[in-house]
C-alpha positions as CSV (number, residue, x, y, z in Angstrom):
1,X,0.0,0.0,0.0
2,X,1.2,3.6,-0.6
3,X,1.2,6.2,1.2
4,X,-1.5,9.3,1.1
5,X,0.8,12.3,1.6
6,X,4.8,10.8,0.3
7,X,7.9,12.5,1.8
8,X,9.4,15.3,-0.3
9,X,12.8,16.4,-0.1
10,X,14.4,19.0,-1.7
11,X,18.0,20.3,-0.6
12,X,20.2,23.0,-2.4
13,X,23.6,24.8,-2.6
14,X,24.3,27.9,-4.0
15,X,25.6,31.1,-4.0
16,X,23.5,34.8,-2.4
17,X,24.6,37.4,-4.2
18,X,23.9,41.4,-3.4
19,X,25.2,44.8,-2.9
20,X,25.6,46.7,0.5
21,X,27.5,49.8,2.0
22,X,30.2,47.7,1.8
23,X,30.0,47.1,-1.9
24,X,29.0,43.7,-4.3
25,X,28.8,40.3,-2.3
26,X,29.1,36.9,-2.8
27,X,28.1,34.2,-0.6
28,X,27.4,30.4,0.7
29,X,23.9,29.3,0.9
30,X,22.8,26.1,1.6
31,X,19.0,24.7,2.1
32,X,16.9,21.5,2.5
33,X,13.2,21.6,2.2
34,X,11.3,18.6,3.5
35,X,7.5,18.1,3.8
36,X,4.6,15.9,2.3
37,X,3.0,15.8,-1.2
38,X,-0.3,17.2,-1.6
39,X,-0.5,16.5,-4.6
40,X,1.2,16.0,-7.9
41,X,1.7,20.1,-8.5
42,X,1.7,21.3,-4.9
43,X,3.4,20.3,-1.9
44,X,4.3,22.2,1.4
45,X,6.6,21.8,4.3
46,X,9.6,22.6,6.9
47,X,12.9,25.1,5.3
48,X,16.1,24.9,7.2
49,X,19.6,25.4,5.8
50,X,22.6,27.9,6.3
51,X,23.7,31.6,4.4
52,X,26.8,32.7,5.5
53,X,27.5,36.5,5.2
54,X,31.2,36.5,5.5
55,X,31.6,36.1,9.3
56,X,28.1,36.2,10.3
57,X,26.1,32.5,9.8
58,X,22.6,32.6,9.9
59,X,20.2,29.7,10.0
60,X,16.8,30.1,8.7
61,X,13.5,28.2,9.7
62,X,10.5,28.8,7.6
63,X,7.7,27.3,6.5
64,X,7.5,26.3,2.4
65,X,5.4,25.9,-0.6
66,X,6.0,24.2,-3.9
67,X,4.2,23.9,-6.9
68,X,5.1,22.4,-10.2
69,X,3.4,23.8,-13.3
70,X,3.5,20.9,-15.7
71,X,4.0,17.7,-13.5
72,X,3.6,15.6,-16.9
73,X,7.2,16.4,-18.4
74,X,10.8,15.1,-18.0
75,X,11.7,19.0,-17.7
76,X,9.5,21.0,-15.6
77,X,9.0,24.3,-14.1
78,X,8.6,24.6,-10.7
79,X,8.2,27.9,-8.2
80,X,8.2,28.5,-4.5
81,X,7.9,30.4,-1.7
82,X,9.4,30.5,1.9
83,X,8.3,32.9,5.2
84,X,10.0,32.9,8.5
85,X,12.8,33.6,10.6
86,X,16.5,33.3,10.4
87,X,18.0,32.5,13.5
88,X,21.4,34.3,15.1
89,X,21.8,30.8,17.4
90,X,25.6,30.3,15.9
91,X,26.5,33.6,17.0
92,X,28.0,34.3,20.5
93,X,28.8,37.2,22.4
94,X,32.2,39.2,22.0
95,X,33.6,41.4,24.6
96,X,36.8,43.5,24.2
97,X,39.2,44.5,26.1
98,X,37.2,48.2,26.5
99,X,34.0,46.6,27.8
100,X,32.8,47.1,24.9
101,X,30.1,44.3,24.2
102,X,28.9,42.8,20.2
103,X,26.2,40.6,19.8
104,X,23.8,40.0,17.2
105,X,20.5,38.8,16.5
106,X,18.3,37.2,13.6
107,X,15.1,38.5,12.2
108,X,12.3,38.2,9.3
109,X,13.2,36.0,6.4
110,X,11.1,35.4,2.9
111,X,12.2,34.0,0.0
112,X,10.3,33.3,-4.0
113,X,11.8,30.6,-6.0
114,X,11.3,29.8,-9.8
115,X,13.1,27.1,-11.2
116,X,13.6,24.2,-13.6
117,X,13.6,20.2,-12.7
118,X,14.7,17.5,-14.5
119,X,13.3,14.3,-14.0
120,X,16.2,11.1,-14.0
121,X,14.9,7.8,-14.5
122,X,14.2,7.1,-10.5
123,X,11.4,9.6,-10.4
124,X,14.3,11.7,-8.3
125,X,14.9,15.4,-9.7
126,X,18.0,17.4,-10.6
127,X,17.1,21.3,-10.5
128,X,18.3,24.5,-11.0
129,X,16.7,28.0,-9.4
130,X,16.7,31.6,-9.3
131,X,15.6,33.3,-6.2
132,X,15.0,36.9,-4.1
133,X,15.3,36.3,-0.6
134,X,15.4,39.0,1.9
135,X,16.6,38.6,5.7
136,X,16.6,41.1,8.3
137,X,19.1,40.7,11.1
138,X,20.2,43.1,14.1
139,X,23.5,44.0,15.2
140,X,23.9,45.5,18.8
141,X,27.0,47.4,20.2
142,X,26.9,48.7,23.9
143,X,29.0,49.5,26.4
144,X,27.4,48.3,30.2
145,X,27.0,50.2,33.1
146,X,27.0,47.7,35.5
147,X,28.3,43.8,35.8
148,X,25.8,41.5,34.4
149,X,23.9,43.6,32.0
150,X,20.4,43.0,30.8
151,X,20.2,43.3,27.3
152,X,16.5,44.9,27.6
153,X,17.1,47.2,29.9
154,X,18.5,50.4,28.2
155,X,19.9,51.4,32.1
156,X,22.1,48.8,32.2
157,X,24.4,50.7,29.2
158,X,26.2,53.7,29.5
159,X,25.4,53.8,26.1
160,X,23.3,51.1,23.6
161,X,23.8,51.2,19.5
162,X,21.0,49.0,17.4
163,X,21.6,48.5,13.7
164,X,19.0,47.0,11.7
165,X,20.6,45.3,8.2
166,X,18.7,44.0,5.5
167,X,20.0,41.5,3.0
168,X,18.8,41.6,-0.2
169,X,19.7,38.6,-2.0
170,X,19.6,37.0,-5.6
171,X,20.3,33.5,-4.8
172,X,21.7,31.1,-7.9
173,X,21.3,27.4,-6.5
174,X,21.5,23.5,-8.3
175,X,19.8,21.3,-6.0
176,X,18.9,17.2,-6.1
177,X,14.7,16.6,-5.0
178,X,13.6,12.9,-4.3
């Protein structure tokens, strides 16, 4: 007997590409989407992965949706869409030797995905995909006023910076879907 809702995977490398104060940008990204067929154009499920923005790793957790327009061919178009939250968990706290305290957290993360597959003999999928993907992350600077600072309690700093960045990425990726 088969099963009424089969297993999808779907995992990806790539490269994010963008531009910032800093100038053009390039790179690692690397995703996995797994979740359950709902039916032979549309399935939806669980996004994890890792983008890597030079020194800072971020690790986003969303929730996805495929669909695939013609289901009936050995090459196929398929598009997507992710929405949730990339997590700061890899990164730690860094004191200097000034006091001076750098920490940073994660934020909002949404993606859209249009892309080709191409189906081997197994039934198993080769693909290659285009995305825009946009993460919002937080980078906090202070300098405490007392011992153990609370980080929400703005009388604990002598002073308190908050910088809100926003990635804006085109993501190039070639991925293998079973």
């Amino acid at each position: 007997m088969g099963q009424d809702l089969p297993f999808v995977s779907h995992s990806e490398i790539g490269v994010l590409t963008g531009r910032d104060n800093f100038g053009s940008r390039t790179n690692f990204t690397f995703q996995t989407f797994n979740g359950v067929q709902l039916n032979r154009r549309h399935a939806v499920g669980f996004v994890t992965g890792l983008d890597q923005y030079g020194n800072y790793s971020v690790l986003p957790l969303a929730l996805g949706w495929r669909v695939v327009l013609n289901p009936q061919n050995k090459w196929q178009v398929y598009g997507g869409g992710e929405l949730g939250y990339g997590s700061a968990i890899f990164e730690r706290l860094e004191i200097n030797e000034w006091d001076q305290h750098n920490w940073r957290k994660g934020g909002m993360m949404a993606q859209g995905t249009i892309g080709l597959r191409f189906q081997n003999k197994r039934s198993n999928f080769w693909t290659l995909s285009f995305s825009l993907k946009r993460q919002i992350s937080y980078f906090y600077n202070g300098n405490p006023s007392r011992l153990s600072p609370n980080r929400m309690r703005p009388e604990d700093w002598n002073y308190f910076e908050e910088d809100k960045v926003t990635f804006n990425n085109l993501v190039y990726r070639i991925g293998y879907s079973f």
